[in-house]
C-alpha positions in Angstrom: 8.0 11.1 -38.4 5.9 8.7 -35.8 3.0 10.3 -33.8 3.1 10.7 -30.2 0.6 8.6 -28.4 -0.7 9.2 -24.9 -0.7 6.3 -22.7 -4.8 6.1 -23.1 -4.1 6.0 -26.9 -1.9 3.6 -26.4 -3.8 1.6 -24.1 -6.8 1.9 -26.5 -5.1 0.3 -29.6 -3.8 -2.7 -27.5 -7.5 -3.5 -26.9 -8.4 -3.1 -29.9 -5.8 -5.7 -30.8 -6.9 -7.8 -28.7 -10.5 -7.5 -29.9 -9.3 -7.5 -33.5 -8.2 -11.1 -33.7 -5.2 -10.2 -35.2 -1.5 -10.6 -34.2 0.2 -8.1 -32.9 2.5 -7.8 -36.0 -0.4 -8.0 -38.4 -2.0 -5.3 -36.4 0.6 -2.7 -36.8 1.5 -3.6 -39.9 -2.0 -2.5 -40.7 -1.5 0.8 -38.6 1.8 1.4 -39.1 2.7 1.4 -36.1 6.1 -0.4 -35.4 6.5 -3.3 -33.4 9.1 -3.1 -31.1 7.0 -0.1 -29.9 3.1 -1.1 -29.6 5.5 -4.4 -27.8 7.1 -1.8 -25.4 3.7 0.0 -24.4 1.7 -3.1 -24.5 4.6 -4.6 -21.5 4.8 -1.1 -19.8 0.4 -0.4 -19.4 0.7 -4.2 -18.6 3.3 -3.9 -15.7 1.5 -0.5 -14.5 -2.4 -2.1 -14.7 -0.4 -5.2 -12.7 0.1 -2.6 -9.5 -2.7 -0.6 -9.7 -5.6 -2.9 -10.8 -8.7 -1.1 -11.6 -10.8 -3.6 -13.5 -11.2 -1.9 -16.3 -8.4 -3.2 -18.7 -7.9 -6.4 -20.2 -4.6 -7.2 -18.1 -6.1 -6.9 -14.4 -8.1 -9.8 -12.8 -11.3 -9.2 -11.1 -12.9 -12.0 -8.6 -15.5 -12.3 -11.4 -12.6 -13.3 -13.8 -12.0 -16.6 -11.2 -13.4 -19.7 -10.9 -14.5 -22.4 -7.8 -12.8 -25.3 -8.3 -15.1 -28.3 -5.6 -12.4 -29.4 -3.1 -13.4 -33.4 -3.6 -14.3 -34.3 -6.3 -16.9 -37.4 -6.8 -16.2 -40.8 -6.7 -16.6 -42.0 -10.1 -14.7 -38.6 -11.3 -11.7 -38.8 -9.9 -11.4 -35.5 -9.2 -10.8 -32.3 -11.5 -8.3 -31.8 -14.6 -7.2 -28.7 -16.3 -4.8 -28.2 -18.9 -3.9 -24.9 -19.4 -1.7 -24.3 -23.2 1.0 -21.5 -22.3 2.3 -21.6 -26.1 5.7 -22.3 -27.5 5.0 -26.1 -26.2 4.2 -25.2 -22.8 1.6 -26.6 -20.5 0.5 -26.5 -17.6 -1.4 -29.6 -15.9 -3.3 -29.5 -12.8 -5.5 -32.2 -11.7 -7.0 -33.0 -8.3 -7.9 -37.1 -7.3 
């Protein structure tokens, strides 16, 4: 029989998970907790967190969390670059110049 997590249960083993540096399938593997449902708590904290933003979890964005990109850059620059690596082969380019 699985245990019945609260949602601050559930929200504290998804950051352990991220802190752990494990996958999320190694992870519960090691908890025995199945997939499909640390995946379905992990989307539905994530979609809550995404409306309400408090700053305290690892899903919400702060103005800390973002960074000042100079408008021109110099002349012998040419401007910024950033490449950002999405996964499954995706990335995202943007460059400035």
């Amino acid at each position: 029989m699985s245990k019945r997590r609260s949602r601050t249960e559930w929200q504290a083993l998804i950051d352990e998970q991220a802190a752990s540096g494990l996958n999320q399938k190694a992870f519960c593997g090691q908890r025995g907790i199945p997939l499909a449902t640390f995946g379905y708590w992990r989307r539905k904290l994530r979609a809550g967190s995404a409306s309400t933003p408090t700053g305290s979890g690892r899903d919400t964005v702060s103005l800390a969390d973002w960074i000042e990109l100079p408008t021109r850059g110099s002349a012998t620059d040419g401007g910024w670059q950033i490449e950002l690596e999405l996964g499954n082969g995706l990335c995202l380019r943007l460059r400035q110049g």
